[in-house]
N, CA, C and O atoms as a printed pandas DataFrame, in Angstrom:
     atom_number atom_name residue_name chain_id  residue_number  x_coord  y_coord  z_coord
0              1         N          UNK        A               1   22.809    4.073   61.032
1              2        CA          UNK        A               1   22.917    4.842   59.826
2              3         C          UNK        A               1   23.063    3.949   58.604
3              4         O          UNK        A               1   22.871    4.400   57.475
4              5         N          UNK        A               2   23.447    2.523   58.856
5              6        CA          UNK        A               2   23.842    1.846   57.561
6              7         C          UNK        A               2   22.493    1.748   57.620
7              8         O          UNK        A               2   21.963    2.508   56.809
8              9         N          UNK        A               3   21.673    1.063   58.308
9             10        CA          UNK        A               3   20.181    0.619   57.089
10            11         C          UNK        A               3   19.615    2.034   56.572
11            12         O          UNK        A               3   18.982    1.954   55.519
12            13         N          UNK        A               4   19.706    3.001   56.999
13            14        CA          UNK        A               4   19.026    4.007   56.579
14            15         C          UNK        A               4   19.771    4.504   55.141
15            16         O          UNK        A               4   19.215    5.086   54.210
16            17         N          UNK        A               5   21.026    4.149   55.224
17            18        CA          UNK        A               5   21.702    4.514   53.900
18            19         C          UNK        A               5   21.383    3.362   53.193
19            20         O          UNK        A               5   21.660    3.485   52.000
20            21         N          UNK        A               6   20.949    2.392   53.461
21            22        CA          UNK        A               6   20.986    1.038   52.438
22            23         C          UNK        A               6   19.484    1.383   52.318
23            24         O          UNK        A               6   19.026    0.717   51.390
24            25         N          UNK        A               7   18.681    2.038   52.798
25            26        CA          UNK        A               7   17.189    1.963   52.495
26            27         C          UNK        A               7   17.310    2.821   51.146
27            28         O          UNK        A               7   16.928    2.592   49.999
28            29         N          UNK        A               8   18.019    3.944   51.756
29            30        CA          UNK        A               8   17.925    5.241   50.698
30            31         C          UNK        A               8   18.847    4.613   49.473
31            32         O          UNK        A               8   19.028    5.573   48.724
32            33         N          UNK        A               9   19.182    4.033   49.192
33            34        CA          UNK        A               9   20.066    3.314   48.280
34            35         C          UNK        A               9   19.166    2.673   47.337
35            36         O          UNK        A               9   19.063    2.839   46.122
36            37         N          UNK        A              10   18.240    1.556   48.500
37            38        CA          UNK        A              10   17.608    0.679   47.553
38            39         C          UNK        A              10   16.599    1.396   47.358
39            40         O          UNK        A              10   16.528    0.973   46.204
40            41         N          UNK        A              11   15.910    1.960   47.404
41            42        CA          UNK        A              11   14.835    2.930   46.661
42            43         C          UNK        A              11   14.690    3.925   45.972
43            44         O          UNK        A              11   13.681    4.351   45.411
44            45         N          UNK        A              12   16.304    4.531   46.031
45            46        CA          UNK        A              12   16.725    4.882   44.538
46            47         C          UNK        A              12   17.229    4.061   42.709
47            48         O          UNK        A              12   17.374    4.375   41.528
48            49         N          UNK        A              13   17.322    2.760   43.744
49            50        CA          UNK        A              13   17.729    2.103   42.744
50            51         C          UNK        A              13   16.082    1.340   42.161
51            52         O          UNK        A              13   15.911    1.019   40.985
52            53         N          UNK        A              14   15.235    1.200   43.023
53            54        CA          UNK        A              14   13.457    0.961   42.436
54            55         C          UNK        A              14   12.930    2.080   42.079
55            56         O          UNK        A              14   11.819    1.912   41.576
56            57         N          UNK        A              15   13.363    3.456   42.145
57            58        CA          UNK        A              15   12.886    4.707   41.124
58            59         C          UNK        A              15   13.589    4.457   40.294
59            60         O          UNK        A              15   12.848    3.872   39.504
60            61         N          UNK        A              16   14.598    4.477   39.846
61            62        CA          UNK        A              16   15.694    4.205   38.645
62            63         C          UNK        A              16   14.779    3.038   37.976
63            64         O          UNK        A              16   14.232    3.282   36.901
64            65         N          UNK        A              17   14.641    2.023   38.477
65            66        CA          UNK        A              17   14.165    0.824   37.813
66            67         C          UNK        A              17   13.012    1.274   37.385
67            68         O          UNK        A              17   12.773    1.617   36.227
68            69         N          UNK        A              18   12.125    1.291   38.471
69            70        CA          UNK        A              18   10.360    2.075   37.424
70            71         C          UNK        A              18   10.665    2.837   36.635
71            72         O          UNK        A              18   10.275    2.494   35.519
72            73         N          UNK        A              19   11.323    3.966   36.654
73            74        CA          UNK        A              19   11.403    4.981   35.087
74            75         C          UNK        A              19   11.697    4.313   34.365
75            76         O          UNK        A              19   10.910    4.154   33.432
76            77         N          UNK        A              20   12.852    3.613   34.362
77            78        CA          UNK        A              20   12.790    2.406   32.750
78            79         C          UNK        A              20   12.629    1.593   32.400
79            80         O          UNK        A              20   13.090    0.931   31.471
80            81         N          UNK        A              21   11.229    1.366   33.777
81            82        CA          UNK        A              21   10.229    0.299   33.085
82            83         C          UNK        A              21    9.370    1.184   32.138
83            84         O          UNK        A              21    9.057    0.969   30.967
84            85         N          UNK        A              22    9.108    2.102   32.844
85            86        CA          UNK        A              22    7.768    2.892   32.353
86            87         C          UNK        A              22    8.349    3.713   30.956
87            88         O          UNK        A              22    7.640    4.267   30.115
88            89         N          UNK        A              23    9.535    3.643   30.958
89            90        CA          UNK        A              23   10.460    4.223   29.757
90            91         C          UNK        A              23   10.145    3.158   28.311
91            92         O          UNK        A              23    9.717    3.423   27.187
92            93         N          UNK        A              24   10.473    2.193   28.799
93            94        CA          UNK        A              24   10.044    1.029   28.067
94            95         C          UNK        A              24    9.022    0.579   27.578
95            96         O          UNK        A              24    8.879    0.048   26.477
96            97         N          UNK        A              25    7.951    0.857   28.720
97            98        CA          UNK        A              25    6.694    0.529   27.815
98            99         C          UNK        A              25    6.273    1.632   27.135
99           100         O          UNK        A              25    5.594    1.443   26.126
100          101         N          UNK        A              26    6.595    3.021   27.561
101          102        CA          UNK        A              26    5.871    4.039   26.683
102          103         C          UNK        A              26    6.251    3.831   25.137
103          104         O          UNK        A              26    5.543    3.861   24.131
104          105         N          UNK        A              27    7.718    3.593   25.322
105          106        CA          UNK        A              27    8.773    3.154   24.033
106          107         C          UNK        A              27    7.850    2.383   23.049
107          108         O          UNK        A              27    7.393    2.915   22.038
108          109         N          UNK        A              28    7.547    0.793   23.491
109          110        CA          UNK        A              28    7.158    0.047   23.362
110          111         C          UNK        A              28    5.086    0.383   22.494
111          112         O          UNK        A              28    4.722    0.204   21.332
112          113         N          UNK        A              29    4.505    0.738   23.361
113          114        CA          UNK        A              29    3.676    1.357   23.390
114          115         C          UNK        A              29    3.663    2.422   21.569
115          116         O          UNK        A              29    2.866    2.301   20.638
116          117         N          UNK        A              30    4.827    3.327   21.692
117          118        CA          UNK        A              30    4.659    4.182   20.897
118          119         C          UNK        A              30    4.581    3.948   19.530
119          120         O          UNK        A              30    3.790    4.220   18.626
120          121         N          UNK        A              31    6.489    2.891   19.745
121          122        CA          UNK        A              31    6.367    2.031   18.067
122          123         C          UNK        A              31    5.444    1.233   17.616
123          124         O          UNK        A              31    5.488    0.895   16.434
124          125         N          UNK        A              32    4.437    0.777   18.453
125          126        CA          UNK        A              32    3.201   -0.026   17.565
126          127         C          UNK        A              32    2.257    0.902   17.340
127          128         O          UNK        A              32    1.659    0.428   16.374
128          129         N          UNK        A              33    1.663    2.068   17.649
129          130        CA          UNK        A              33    0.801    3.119   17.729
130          131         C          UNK        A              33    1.430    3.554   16.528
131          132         O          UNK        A              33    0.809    3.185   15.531
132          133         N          UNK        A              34    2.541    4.269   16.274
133          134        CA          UNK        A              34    3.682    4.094   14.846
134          135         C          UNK        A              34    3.160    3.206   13.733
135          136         O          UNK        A              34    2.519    3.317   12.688
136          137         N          UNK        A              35    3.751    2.263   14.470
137          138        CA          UNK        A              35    3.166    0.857   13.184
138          139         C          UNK        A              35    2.066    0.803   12.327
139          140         O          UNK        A              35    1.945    0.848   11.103
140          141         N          UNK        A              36    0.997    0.656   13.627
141          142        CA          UNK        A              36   -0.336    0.547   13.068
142          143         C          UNK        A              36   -0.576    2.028   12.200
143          144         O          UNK        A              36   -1.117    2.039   11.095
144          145         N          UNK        A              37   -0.146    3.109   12.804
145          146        CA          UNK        A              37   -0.451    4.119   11.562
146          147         C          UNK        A              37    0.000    3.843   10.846
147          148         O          UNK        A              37   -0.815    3.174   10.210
148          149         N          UNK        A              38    1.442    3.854   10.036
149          150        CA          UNK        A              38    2.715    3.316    8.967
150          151         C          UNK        A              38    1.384    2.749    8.116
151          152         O          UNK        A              38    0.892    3.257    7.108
152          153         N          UNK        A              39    0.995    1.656    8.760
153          154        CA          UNK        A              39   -0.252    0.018    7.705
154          155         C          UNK        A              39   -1.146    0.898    7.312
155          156         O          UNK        A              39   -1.421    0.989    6.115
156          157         N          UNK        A              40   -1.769    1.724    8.294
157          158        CA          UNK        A              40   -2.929    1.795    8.004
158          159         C          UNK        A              40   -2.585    2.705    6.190
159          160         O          UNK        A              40   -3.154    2.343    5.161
160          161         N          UNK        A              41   -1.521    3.910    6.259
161          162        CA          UNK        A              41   -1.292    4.660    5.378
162          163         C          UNK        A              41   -0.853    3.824    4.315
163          164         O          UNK        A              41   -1.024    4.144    3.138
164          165         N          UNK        A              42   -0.276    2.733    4.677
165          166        CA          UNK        A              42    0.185    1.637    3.487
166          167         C          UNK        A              42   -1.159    1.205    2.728
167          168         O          UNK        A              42   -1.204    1.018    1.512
168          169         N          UNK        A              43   -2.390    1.052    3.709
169          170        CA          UNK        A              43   -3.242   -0.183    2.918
170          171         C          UNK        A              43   -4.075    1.142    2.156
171          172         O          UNK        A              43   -4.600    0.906    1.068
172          173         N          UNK        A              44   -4.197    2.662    2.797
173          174        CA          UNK        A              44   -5.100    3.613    1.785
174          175         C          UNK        A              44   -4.431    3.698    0.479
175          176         O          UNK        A              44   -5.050    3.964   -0.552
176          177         N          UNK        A              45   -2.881    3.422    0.531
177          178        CA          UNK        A              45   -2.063    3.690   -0.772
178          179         C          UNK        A              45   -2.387    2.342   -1.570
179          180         O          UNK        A              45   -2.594    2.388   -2.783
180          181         N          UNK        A              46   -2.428    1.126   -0.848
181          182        CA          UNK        A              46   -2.533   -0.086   -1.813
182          183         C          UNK        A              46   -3.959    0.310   -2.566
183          184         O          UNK        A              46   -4.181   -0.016   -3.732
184          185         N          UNK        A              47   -4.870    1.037   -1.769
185          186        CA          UNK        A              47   -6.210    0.730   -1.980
186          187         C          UNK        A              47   -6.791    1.492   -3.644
187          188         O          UNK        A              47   -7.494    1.135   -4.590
188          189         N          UNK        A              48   -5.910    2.832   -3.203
189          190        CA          UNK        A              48   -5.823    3.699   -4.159
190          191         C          UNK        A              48   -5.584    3.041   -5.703
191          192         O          UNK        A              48   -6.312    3.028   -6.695
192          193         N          UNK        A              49   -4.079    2.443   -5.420
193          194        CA          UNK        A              49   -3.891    1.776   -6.159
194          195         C          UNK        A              49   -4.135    0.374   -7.348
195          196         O          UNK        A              49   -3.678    0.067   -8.450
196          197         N          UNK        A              50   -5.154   -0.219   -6.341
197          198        CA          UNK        A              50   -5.616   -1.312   -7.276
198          199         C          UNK        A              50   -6.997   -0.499   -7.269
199          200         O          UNK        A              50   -7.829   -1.249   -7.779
200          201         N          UNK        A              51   -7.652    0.833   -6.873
201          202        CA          UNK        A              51   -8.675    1.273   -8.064
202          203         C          UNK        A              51   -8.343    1.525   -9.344
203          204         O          UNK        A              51   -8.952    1.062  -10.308
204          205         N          UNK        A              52   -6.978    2.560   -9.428
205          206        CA          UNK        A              52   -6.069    2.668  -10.515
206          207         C          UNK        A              52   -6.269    1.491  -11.593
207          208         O          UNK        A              52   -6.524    1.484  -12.797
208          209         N          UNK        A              53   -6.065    0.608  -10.732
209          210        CA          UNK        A              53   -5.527   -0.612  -11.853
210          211         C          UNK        A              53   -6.732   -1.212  -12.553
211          212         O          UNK        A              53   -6.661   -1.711  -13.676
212          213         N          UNK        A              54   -8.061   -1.122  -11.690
213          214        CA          UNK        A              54   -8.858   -0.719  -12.164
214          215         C          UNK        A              54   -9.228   -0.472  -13.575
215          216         O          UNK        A              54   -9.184   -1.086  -14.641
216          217         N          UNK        A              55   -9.688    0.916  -13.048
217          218        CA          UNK        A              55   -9.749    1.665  -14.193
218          219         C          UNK        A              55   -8.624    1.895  -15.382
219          220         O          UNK        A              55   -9.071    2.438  -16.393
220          221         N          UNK        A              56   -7.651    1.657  -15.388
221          222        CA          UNK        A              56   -6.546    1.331  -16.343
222          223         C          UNK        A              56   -7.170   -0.715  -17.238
223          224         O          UNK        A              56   -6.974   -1.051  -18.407
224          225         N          UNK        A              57   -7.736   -1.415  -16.336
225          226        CA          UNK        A              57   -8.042   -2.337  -16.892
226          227         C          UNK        A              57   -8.683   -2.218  -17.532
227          228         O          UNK        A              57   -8.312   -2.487  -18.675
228          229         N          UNK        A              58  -10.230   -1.702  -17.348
229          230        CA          UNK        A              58  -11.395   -0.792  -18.127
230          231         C          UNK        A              58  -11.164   -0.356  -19.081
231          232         O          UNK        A              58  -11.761   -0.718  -20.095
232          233         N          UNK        A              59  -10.067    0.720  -19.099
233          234        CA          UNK        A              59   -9.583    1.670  -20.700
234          235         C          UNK        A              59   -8.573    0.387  -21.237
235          236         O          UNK        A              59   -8.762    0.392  -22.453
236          237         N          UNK        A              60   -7.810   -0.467  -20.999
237          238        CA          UNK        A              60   -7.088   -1.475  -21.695
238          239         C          UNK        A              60   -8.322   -1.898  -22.700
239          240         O          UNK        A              60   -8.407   -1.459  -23.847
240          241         N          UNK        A              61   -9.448   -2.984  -21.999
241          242        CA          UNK        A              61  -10.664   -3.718  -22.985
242          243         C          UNK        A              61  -11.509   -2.590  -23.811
243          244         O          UNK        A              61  -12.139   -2.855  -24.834
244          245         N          UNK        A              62  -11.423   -1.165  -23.160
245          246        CA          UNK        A              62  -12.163   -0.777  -24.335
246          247         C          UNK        A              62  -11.425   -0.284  -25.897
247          248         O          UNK        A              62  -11.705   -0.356  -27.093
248          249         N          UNK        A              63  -10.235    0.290  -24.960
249          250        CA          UNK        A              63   -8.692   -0.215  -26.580
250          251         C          UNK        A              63   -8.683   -1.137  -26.872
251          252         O          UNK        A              63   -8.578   -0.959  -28.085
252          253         N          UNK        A              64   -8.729   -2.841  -26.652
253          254        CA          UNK        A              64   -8.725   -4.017  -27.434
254          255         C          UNK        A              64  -10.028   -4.110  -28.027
255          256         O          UNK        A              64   -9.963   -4.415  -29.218
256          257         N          UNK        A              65  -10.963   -3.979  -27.672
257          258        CA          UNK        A              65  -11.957   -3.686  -28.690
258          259         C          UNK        A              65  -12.101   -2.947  -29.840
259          260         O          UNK        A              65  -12.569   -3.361  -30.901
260          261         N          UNK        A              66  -11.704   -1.884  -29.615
261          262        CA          UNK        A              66  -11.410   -0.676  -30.619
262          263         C          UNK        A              66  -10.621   -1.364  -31.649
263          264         O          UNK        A              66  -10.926   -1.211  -32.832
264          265         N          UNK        A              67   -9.435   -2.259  -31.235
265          266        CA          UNK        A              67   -8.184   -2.807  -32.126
266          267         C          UNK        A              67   -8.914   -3.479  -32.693
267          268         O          UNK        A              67   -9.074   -3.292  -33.899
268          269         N          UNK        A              68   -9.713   -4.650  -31.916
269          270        CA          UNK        A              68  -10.585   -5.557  -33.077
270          271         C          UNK        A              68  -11.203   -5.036  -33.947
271          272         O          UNK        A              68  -11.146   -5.443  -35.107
272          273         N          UNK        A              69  -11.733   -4.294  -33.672
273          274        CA          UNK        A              69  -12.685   -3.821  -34.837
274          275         C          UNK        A              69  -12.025   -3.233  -35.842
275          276         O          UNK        A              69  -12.378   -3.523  -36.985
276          277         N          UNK        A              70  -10.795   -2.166  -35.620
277          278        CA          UNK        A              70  -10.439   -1.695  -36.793
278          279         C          UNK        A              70   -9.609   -2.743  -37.405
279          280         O          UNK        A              70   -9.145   -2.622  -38.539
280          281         N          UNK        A              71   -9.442   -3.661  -36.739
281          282        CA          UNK        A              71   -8.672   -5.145  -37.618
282          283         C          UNK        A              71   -9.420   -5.748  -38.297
283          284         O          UNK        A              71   -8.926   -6.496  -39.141
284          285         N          UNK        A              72  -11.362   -5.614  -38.144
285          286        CA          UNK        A              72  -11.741   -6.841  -38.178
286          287         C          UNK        A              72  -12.201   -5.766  -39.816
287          288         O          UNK        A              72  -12.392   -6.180  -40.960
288          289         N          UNK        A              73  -12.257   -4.061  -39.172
289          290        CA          UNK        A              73  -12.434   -3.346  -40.795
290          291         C          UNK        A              73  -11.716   -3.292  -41.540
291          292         O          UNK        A              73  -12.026   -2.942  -42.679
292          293         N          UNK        A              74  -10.387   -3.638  -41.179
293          294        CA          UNK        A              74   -9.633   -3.273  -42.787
294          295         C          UNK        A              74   -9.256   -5.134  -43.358
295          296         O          UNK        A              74   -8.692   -5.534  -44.375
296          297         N          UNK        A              75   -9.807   -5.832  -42.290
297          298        CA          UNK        A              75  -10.039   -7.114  -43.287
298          299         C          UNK        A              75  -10.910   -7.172  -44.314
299          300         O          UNK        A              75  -10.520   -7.633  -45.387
300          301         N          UNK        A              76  -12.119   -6.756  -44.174
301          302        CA          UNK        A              76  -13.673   -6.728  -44.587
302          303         C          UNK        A              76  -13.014   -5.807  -45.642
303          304         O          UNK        A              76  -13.476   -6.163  -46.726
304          305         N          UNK        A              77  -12.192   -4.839  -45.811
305          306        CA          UNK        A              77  -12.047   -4.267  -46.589
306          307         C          UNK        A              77  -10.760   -4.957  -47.835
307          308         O          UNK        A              77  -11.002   -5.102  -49.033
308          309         N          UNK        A              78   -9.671   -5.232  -47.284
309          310        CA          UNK        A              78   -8.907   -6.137  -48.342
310          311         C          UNK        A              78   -9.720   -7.136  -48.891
311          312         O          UNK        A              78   -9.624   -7.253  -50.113
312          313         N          UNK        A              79  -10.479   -7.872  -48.326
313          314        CA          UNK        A              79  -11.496   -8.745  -49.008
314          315         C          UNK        A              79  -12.321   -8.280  -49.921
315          316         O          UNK        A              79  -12.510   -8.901  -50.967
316          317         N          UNK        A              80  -12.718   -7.517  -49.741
317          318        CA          UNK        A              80  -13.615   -6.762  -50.708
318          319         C          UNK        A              80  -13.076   -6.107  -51.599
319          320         O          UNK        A              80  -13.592   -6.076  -52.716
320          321         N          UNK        A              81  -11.879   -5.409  -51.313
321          322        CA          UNK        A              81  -11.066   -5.171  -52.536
322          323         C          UNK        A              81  -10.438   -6.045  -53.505
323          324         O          UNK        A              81   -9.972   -5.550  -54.531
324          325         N          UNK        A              82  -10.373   -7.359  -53.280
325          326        CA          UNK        A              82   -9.568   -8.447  -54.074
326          327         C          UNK        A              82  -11.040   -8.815  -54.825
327          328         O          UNK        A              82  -11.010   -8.863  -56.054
328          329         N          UNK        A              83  -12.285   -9.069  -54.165
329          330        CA          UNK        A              83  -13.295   -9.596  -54.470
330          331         C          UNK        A              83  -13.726   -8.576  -55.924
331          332         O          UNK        A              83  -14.080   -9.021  -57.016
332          333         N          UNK        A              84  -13.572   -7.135  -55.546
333          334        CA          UNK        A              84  -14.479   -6.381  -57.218
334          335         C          UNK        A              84  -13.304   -5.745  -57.412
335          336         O          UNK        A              84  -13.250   -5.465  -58.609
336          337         N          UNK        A              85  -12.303   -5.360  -56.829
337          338        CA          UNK        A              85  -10.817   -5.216  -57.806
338          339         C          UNK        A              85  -11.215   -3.383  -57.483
339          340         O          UNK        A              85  -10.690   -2.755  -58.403
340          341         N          UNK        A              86  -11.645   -2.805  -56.904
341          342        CA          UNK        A              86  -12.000   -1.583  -56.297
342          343         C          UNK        A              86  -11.746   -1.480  -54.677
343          344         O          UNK        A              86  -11.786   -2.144  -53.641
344          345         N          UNK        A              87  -11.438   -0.091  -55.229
345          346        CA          UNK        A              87  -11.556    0.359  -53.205
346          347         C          UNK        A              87  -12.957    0.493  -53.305
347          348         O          UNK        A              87  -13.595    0.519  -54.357
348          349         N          UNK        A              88  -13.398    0.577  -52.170
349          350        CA          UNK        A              88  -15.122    0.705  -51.660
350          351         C          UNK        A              88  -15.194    2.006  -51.387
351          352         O          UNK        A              88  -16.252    2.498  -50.994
């Protein structure tokens, strides 16, 4: 009866062990399946984001242009006003 109780012993204790192996890797398994989604949703948000920045760069140069010019008109214009002593 002892080996038969030491059998039934030790092969409860190798089911015990496989479930939390297999506990482990599912574990294991899950948080990188996790992960890799987490990135992937990270890099559509980065992606989003430097189009943004983008197009925010775009409307910046076409406002600094705009600035030049109305800088470069109301020079053309004090000049011209000192020059005939009139507004234009």
């Amino acid at each position: 009866m002892d080996i038969a109780n030491s059998l039934i012993e030790t092969g409860g204790i190798v089911v015990v062990a496989l479930i939390g192996f297999v506990t482990v890797v599912y574990q294991v398994k899950k948080g990188r399946d996790d992960n890799t989604r987490d990135h992937s949703l990270v890099m559509d948000k980065l992606n989003e984001v430097s189009e943004e920045l983008q197009f925010l760069d775009e409307d910046i140069q076409v406002i600094d242009a705009k600035i030049d010019a109305h800088l470069q008109d109301g020079t053309a214009h004090k000049y011209e006003k000192k020059k005939t002593g009139k507004k234009k």
